[in-house]
ZATITOR-910012 format. One line per field, with one value per residue (C-alpha): residue in three letters; x, y, z. Coordinates in steps of 0.001 Angstrom, whole numbers, plus 524288, in hexadecimal, padded with zeros to 5 digits. Layout:
# residues N
resn [ALA, ...]
xx [X, ...]
yy [Y, ...]
zz [Z, ...]
//
This chain:
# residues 546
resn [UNK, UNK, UNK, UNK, UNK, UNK, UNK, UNK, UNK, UNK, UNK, UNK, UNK, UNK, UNK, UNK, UNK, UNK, UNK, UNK, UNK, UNK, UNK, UNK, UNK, UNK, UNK, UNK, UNK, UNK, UNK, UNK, UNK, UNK, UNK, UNK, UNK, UNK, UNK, UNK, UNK, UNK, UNK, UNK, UNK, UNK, UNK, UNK, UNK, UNK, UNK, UNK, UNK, UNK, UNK, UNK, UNK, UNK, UNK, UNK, UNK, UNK, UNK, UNK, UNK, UNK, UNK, UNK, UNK, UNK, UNK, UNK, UNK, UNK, UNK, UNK, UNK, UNK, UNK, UNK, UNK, UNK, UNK, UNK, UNK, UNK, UNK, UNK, UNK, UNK, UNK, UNK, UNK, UNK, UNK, UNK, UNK, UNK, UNK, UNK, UNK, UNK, UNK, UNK, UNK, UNK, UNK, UNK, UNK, UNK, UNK, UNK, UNK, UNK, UNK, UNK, UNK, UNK, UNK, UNK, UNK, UNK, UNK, UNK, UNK, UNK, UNK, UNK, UNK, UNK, UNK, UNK, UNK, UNK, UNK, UNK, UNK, UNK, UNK, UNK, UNK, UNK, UNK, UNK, UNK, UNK, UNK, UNK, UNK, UNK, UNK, UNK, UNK, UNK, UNK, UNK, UNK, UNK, UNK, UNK, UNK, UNK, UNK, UNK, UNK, UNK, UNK, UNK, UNK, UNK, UNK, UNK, UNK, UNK, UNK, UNK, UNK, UNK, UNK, UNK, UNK, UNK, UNK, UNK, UNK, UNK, UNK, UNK, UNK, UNK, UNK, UNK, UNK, UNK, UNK, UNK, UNK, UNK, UNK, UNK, UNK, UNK, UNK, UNK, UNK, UNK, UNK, UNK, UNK, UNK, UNK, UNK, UNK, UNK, UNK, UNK, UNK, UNK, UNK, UNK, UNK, UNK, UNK, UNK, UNK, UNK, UNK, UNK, UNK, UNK, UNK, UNK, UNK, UNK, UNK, UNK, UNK, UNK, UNK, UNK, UNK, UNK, UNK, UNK, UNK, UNK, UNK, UNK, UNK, UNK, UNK, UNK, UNK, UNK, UNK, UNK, UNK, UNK, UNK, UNK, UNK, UNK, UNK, UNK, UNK, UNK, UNK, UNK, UNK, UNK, UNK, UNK, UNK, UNK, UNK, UNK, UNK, UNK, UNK, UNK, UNK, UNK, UNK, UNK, UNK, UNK, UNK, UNK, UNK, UNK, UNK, UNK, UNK, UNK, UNK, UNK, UNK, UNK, UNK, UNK, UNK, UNK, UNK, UNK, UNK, UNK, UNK, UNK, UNK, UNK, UNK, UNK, UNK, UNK, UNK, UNK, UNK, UNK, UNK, UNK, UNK, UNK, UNK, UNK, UNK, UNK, UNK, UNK, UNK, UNK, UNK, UNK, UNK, UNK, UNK, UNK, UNK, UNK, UNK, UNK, UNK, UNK, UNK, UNK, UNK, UNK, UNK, UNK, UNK, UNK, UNK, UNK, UNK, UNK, UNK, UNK, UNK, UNK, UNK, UNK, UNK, UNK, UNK, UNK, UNK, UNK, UNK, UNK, UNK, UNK, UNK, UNK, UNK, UNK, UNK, UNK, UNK, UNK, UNK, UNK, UNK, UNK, UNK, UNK, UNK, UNK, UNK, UNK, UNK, UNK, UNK, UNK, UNK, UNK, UNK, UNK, UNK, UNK, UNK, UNK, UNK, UNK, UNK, UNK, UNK, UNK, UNK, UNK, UNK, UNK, UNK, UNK, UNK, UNK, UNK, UNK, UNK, UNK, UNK, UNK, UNK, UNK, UNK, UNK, UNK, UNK, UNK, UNK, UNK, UNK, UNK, UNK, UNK, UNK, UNK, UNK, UNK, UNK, UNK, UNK, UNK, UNK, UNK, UNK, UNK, UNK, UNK, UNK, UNK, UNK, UNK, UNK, UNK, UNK, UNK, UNK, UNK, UNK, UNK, UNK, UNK, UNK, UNK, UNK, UNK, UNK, UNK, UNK, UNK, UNK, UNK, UNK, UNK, UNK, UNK, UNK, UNK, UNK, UNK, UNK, UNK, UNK, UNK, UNK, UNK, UNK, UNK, UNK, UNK, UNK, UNK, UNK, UNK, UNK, UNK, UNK, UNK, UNK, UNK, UNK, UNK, UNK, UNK, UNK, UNK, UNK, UNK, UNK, UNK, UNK, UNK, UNK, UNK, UNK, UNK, UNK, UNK, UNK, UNK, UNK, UNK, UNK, UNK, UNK, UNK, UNK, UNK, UNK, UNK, UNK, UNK, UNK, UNK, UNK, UNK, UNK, UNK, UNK, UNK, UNK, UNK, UNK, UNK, UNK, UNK, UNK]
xx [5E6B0, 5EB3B, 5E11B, 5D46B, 5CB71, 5D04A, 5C891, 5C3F4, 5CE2A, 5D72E, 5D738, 5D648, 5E206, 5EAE5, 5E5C5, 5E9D3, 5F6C7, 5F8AA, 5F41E, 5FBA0, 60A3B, 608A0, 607BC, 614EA, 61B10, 61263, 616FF, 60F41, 60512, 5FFB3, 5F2CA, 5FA75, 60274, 5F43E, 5F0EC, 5FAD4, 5F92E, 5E911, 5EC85, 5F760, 5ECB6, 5E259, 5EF19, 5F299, 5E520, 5E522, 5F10C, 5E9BD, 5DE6A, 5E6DE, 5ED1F, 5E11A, 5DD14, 5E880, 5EA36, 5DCD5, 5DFF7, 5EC6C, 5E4CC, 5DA45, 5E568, 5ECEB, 5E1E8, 5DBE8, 5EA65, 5E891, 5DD91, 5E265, 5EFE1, 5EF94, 5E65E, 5EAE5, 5F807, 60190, 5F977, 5FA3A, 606FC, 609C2, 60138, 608FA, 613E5, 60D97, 60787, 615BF, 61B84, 60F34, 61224, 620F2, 61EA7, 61313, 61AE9, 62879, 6219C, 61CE5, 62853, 62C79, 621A7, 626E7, 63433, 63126, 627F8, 632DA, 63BE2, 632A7, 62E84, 639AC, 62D09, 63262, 62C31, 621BF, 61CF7, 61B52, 6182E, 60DD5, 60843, 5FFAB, 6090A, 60359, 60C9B, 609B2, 5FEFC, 6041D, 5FCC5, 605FB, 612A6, 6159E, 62026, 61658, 61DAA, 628EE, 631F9, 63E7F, 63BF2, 633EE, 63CE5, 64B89, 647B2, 6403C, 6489B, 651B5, 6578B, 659F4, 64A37, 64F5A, 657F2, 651A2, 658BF, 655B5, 6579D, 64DB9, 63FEB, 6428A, 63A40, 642B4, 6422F, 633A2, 63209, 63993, 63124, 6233C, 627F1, 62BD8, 61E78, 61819, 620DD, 61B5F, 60DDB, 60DF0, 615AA, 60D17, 602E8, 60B6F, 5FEF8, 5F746, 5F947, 5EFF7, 5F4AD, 60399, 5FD72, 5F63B, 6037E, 60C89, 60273, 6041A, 61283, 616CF, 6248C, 6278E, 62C45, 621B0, 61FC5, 61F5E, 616E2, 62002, 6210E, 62DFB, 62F81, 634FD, 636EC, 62DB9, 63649, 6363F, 62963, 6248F, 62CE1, 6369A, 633F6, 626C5, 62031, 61E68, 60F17, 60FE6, 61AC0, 613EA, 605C7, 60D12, 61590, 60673, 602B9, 60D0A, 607F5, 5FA85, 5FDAB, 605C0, 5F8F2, 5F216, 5F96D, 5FB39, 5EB52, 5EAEB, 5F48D, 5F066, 5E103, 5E52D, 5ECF0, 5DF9D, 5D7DC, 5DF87, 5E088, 5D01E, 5D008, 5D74F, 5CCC6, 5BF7C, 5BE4E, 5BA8F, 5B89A, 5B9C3, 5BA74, 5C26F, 5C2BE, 5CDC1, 5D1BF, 5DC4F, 5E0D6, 5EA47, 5EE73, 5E7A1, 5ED0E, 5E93D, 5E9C5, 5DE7D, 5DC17, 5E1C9, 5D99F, 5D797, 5D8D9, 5D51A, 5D391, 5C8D9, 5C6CC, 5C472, 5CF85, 5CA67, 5C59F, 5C296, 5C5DB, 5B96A, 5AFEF, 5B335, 5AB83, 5A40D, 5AA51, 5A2EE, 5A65B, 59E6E, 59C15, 599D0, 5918D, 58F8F, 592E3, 596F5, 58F58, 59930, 58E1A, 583F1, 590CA, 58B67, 58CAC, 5833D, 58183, 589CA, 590ED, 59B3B, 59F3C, 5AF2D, 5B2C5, 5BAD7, 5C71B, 5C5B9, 5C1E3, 5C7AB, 5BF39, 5C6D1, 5C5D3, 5C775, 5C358, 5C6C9, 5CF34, 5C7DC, 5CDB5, 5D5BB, 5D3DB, 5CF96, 5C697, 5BE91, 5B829, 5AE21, 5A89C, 5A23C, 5A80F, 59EA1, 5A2D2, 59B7E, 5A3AA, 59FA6, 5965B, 59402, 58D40, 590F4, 598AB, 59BBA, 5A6A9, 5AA64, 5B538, 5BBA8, 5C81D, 5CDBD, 5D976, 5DE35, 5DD4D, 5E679, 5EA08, 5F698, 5FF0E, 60A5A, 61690, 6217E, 62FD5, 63A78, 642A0, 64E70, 64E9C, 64E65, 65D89, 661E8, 66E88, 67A13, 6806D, 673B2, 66622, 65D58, 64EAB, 64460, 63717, 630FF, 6220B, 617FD, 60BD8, 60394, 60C2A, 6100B, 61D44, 61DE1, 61C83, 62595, 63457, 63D79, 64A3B, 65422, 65FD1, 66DDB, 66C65, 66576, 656CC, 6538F, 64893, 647F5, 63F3F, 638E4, 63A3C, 64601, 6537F, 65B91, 66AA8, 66D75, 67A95, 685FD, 67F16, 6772E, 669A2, 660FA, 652C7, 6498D, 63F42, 633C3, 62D8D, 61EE0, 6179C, 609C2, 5FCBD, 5FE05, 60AB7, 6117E, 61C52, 61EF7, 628C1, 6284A, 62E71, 63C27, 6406D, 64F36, 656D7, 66187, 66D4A, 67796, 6821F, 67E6D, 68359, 68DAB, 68D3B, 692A0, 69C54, 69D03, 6AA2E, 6A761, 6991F, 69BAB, 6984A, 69B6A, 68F87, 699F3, 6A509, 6AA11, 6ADF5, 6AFF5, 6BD84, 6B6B6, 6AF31, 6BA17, 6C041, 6B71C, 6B32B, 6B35F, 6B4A3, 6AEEF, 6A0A7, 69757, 688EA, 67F46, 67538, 6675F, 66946, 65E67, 665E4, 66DBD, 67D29, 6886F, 695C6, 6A25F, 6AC7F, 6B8A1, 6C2B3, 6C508, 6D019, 6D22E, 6D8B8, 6DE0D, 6E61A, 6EE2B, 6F921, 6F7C6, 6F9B8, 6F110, 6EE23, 6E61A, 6E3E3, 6DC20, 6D4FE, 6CC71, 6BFA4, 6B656, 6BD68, 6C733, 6D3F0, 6DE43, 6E51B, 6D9B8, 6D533, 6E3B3, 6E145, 6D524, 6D977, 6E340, 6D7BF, 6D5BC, 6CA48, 6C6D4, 6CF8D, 6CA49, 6C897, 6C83F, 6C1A3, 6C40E, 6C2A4, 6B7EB, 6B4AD, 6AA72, 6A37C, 6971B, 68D2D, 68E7F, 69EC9, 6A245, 6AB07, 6A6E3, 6ADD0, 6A58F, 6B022, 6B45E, 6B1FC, 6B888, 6B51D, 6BB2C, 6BEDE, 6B669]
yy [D66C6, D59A5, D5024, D506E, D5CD9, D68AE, D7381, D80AC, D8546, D7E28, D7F60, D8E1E, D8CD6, D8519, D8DF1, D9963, D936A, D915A, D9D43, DA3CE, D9D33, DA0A5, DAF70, DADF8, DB20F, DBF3C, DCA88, DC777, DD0CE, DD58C, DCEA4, DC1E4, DC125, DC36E, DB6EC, DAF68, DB34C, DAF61, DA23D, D9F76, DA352, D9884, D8EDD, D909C, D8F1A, D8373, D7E00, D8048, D78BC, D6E6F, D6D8C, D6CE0, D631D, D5B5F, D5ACA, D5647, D4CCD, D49A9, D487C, D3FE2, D3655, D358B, D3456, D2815, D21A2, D226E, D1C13, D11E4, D104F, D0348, D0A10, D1866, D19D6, D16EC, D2181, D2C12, D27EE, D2D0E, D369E, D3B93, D3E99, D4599, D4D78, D50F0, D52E1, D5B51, D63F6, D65F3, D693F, D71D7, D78E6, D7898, D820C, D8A5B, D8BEC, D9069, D9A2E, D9FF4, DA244, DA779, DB1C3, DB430, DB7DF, DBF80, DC7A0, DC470, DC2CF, DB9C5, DAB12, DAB73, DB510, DAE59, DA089, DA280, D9C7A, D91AF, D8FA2, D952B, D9F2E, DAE71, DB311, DB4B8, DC15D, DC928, DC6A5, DD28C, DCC33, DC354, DC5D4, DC298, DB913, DB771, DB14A, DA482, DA432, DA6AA, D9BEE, D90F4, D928F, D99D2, DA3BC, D96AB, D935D, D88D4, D83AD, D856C, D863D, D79D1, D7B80, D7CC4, D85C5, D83A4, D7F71, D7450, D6EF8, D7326, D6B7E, D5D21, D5F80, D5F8E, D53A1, D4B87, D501F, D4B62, D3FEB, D3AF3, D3E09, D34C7, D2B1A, D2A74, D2606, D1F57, D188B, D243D, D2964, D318F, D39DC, D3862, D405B, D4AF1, D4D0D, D4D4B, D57E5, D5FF9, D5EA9, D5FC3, D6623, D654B, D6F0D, D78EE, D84A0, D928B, D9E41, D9F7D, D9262, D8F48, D81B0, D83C8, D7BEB, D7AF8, D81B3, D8CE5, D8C5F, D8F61, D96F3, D9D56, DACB9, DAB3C, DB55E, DB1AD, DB144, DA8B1, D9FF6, D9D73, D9BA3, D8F8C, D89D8, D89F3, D8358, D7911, D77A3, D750A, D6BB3, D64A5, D642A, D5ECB, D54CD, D5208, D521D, D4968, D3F16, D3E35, D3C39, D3356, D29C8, D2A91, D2833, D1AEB, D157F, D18FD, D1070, D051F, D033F, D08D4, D08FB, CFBED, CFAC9, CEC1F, CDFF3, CD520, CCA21, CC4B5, CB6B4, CB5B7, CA91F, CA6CF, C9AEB, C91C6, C85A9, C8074, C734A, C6BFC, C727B, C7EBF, C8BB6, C9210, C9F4A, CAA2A, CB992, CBD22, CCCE9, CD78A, CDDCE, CEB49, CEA22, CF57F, CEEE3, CF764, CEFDB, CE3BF, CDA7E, CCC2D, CBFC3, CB460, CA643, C99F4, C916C, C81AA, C7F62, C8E3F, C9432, CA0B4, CA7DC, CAEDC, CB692, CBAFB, CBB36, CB3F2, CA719, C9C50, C971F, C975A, CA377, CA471, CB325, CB4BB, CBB00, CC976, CCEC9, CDBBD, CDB73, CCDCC, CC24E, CB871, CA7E3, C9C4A, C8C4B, C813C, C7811, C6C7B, C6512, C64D4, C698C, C75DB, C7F9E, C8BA3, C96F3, CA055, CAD39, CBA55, CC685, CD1A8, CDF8B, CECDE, CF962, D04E5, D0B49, D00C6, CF30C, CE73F, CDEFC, CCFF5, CC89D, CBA90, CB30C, CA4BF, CA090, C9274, C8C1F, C7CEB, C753D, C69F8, C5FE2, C5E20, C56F5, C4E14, C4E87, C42BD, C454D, C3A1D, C40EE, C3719, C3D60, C4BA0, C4F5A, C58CF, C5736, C61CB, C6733, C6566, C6CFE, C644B, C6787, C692C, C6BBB, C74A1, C76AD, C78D1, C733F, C7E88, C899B, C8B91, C8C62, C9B0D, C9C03, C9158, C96FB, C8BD4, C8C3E, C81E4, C807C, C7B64, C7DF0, C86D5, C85A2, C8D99, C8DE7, C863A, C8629, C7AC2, C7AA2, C7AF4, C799C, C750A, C7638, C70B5, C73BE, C6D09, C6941, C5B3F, C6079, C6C6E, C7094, C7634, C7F55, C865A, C92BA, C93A7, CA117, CA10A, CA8EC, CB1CB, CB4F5, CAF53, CA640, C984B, C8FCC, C8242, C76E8, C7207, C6671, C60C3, C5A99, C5378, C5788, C4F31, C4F00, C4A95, C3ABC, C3763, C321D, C2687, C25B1, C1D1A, C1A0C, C11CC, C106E, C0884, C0E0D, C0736, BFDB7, BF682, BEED5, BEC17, BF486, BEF6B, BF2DB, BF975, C0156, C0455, C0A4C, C1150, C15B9, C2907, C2987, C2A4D, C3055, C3312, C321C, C3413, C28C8, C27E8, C362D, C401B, C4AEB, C4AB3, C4D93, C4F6A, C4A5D, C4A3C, C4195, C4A62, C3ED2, C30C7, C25DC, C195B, C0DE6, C00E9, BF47E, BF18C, BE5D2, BE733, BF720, C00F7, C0AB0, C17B1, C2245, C2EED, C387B, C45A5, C4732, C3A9B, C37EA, C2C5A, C2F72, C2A91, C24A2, C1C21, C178B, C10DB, C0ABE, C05FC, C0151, BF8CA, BF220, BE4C7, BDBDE, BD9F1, BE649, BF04D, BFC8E, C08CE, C159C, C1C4A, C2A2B, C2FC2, C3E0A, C4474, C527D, C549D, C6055, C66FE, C663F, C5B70, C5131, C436F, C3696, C2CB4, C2169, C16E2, C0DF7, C0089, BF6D6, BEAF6, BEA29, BDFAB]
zz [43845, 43C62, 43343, 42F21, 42E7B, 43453, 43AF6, 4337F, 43E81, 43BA1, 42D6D, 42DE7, 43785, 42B2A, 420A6, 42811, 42B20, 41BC3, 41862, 42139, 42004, 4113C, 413A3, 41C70, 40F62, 40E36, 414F5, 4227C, 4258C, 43331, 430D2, 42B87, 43800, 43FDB, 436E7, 43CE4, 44AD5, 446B6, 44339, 44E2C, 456F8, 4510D, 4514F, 45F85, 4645A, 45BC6, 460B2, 47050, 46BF9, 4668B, 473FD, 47A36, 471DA, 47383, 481E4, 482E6, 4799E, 47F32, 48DA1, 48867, 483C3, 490E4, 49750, 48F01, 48FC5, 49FBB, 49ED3, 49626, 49469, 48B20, 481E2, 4801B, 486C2, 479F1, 47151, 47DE5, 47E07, 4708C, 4728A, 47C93, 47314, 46938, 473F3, 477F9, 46BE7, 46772, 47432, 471E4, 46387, 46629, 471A5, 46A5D, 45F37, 46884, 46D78, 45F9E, 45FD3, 46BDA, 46880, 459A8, 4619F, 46DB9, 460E3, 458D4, 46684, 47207, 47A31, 488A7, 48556, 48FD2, 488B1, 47B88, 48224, 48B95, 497AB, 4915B, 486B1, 47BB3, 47397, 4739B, 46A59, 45C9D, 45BF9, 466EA, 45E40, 45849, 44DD9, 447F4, 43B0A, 43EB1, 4365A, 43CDE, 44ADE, 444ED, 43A5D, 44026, 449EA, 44286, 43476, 43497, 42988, 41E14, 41C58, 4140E, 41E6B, 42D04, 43A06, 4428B, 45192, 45D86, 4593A, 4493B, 43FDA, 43DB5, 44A97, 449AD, 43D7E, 4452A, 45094, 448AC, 441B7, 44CEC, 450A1, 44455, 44498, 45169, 44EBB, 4435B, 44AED, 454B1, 44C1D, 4400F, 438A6, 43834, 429D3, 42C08, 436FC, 430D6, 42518, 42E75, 43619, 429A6, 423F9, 43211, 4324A, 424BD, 42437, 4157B, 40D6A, 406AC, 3FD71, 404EC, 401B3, 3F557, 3F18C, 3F4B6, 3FD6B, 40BE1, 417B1, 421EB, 42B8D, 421F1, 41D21, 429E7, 43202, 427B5, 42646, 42D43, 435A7, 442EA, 443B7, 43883, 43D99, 44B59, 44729, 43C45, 44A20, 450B7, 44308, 446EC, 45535, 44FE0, 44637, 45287, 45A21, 44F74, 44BAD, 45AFA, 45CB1, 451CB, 452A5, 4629B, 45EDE, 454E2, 45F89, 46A64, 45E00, 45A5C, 46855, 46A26, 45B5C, 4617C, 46C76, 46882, 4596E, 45282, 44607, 443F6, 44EC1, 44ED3, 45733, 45BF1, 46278, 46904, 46E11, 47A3A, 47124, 468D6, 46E9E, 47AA4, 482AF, 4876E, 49695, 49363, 48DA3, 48084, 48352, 47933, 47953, 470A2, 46C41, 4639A, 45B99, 45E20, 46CD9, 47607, 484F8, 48C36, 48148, 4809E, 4783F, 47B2D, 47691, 476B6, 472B2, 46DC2, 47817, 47403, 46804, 465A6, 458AD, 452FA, 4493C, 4421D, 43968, 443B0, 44E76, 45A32, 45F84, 45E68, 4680B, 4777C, 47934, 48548, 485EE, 488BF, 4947A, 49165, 4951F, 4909F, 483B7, 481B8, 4811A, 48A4A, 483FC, 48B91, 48976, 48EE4, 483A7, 4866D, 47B5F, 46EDD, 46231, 45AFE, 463DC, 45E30, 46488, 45E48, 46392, 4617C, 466D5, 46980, 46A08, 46B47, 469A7, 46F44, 46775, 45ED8, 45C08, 46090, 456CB, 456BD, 453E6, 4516D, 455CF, 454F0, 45919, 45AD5, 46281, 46338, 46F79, 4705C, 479A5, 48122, 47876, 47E67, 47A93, 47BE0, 47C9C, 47CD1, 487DC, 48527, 477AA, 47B1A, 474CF, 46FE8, 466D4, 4685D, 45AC0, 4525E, 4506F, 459FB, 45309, 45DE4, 45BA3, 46860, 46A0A, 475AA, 474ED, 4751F, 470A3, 462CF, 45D9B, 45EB2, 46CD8, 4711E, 4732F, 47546, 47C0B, 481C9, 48AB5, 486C6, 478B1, 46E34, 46A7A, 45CB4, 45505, 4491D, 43C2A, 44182, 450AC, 45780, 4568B, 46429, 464C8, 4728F, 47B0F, 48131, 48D4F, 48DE2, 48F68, 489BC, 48DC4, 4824D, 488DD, 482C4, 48637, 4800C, 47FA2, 4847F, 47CB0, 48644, 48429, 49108, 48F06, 49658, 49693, 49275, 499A2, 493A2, 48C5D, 48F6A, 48599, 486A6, 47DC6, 475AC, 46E32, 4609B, 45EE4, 4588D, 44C1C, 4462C, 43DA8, 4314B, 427EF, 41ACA, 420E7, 42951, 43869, 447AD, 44490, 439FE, 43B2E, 42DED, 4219D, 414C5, 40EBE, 40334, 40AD0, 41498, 409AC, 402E4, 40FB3, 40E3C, 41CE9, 42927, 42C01, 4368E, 4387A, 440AC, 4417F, 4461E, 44B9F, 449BD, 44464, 4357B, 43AC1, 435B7, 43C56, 434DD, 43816, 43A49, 43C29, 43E25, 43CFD, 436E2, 43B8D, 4351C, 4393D, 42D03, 42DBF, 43C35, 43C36, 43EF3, 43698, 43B27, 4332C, 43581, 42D90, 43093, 42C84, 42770, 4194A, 41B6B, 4173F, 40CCE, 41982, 41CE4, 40F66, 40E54, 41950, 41576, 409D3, 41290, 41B0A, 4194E, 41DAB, 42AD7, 42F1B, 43A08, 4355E, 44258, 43C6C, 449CF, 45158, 44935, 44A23, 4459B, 447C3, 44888, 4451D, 45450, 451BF, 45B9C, 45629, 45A12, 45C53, 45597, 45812, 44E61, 4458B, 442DD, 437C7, 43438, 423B7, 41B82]
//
């Protein structure tokens, strides 16, 4: 009854069962309850074949998956528990059986349950009509509303779905079996004999004679072992379709890496997508001046077959100079059973020569307070398997490169850590830098800077204030000046006058306006910040007025 075409058995066993539950609302004849005890019969001796069947099964599968553990031992795995939870189920409803017939008859257990397992003969019950035992312990007196607790329908009921549950789990892409096990374990609510819609706890065990109600719990246990059967062939039939049934081939190159140095290997894995490892298949390549004929699938000309590593064609060539390199082939494979088939293959990879790299040493800085762009490569590697990393500072990656952010001390070592085809890792050799403060920069008042000695008056005076500036320095920063003074001789006394921030003050422009020509002019202790919040001492500036 799991899927597909049943058995005249097992067909005559489901009509019977139909037939059957809808006379549970007749008065229940002598020759009714016989029925029952008829078809219980023909279900128990199903459920032993089923367990026959099964631990057969069940043996064939462990013994495959000790043989080969890579291949089979995740599905026995599984297997394994659905095999356990089909047992518990299959011997917790027996144990229901047991104790509806220990109430109907007060027979001792060993009695009811004997020696190889199997429950006492429906036939030697003498109270196969009777209604209370199934019913006081699996409902309850409320059909709408039935008891939970241990040997109930409703615990019945959770256990069969954590059984369905896991059956589908175990197999979550097959629609098809989902639909078979949802069909077998269907617990919504349905009509009765009258019509009237009841619960499955109710529908089945509610009011019912005991014949009846045992031969629909070994119903139950045979729809467990058929969904078990199935779902378990199902898993040995996928893991024998992995390995042994082909219905298309694909070849497949697989390079160690596509760039190589001149001296070094090209390296290449070359199989079938669908492969079985005790038939492996013949990869040859073109040797020098032979062709491929990708219609007729041979080559034209030298062939050099690959040696095998199982069923994995193993590539190697010497790089014996740069540029662009291409290799074409035929694979041959024969599956058991079948014809031989042919497949064509190309693949290419770049040889290059070592290229030389020059670094100005005296230049290596990095600048404290500001983003220090770095660009970090490997010759050979691309970007994605280079990881960078650096001491005294913070490396991060960047839309375009790198960004460094070096630390107080005066030097900091950029390392790189490249990951092979293979997948092992090795480090690279570091680079040191040295680190600096950023210079200072130099300050400027009416635009006039150290390089100048003279001012004009008009300029003096229209002069905003004092500013900073970084020149011939690679990055664009900002310092502000965050205080200065000014100082003038005027009939013989000084005059000094201070002012924070870079705007000169209502203080200084009357002095200014006092300055005469050839009078020295002291714009002194000039502050400014800059962007990594130091405040620098950029000095003075002295002019004399024009």
């Amino acid at each position: 009854m799991a899927s597909g075409k049943q058995s005249p058995r097992q067909a005559m066993i489901n009509m019977m069962y139909l037939v059957l539950t809808a006379l549970l609302a007749l008065n229940v004849s002598k020759e009714i309850l016989d029925s029952f005890v008829t078809v219980n019969n023909g279900l128990e001796n199903t459920k032993l074949s089923l367990n026959d069947k099964m631990t057969a099964q069940y043996a064939s599968f462990e013994a495959f998956a000790s043989e080969n553990q890579a291949k089979y031992g995740a599905a026995w795995n599984e297997a394994k528990k659905i095999k356990a939870a089909g047992a518990d189920l299959v011997a917790h409803i027996d144990s229901i059986k047991a104790r509806a017939i220990q109430k109907a008859e007060g027979w001792p257990m060993d009695s009811i349950v004997l020696g190889d397992g199997r429950i006492v003969d429906l036939m030697k019950v003498t109270k196969k009509d009777s209604h209370d035992e199934l019913t006081n312990m699996m409902v309850g007196s409320e059909p709408a509303k039935p008891i939970e607790g241990p040997f109930t329908a409703h615990e019945l009921r959770g256990k069969l779905e954590a059984f369905r549950d896991m059956v589908k789990g175990s197999r979550p892409d097959d629609q098809t079996l989902a639909s078979t096990v949802d069909r077998l374990f269907d617990f919504s609510d349905k009509p009765d004999a009258s019509g009237t819609m009841n619960n499955w706890s109710s529908l089945n065990f509610y009011h019912v004679p005991m014949a009846a109600g045992i031969t629909i719990l070994s119903k139950i246990q045979s729809d467990v072992r058929n969904a078990e059967g199935e779902v378990v062939k199902r898993m040995m039939d996928a893991v024998e379709g992995k390995s042994f049934k082909f219905n298309k081939l694909t070849t497949i190159v697989k390079p160690l890496s596509s760039f190589v140095t001149i001296g070094s290997k090209y390296q290449a894995e070359i199989f079938l997508g669908a492969y079985d490892d005790q038939n492996a298949p013949e990869v040859y390549i073109a040797g020098p001046g032979a062709t491929v004929d990708t219609v007729a699938k041979k080559i034209v000309g030298e062939s050099i077959k690959l040696p095998m590593n199982g069923a994995k064609a193993q590539l190697e060539q010497m790089a014996s100079g740069a540029g662009i390199r291409t290799v074409k082939g035929i694979i041959k494979f024969k599956p058991v059973g079948g014809e031989e088939t042919t497949e064509v293959f190309e693949t290419t990879y770049e040889v290059a020569a070592p290229s030389l790299v020059v670094s100005p040493t005296k230049m290596n800085v990095f600048y404290r307070g500001v983003d220090n762009p770095v660009d970090i490569s490997v010759s050979g590697y691309s970007p994605g398997d280079v990881a960078a990393s650096m001491s005294n500072g913070t490396l991060s990656k960047a839309a375009n490169g790198w960004i460094v952010k070096p630390g107080k001390d005066t030097e900091a070592t950029v390392s790189a850590t490249v990951t092979n085809p293979d997948g092992t890792k090795k480090a690279m050799p570091g680079i040191k830098f040295r680190v600096k403060n950023v210079p200072n920069p130099t300050p400027y008042f009416g635009g006039k800077s150290v390089n100048d000695e003279t001012i004009k008056k008009t300029d003096l005076t229209a002069a905003a204030g004092v500013i900073a500036k970084m020149i011939d320095f690679e990055f664009d920063l900002k310092f502000d000046v965050v205080e200065y003074k000014v100082t003038m001789v005027v009939n013989g006394v000084p005059l000094e006058k201070s002012t924070k921030g870079p705007a000169v003050s209502g203080d200084m422009k009357e002095i200014f306006q006092k300055a005469k020509p050839g009078q020295k002019i002291y714009i002194e202790g000039i502050k400014a910040r800059g962007p990594d919040g130091t405040v620098r001492n950029l000095g003075a500036l002295s002019f004399k007025v024009t």
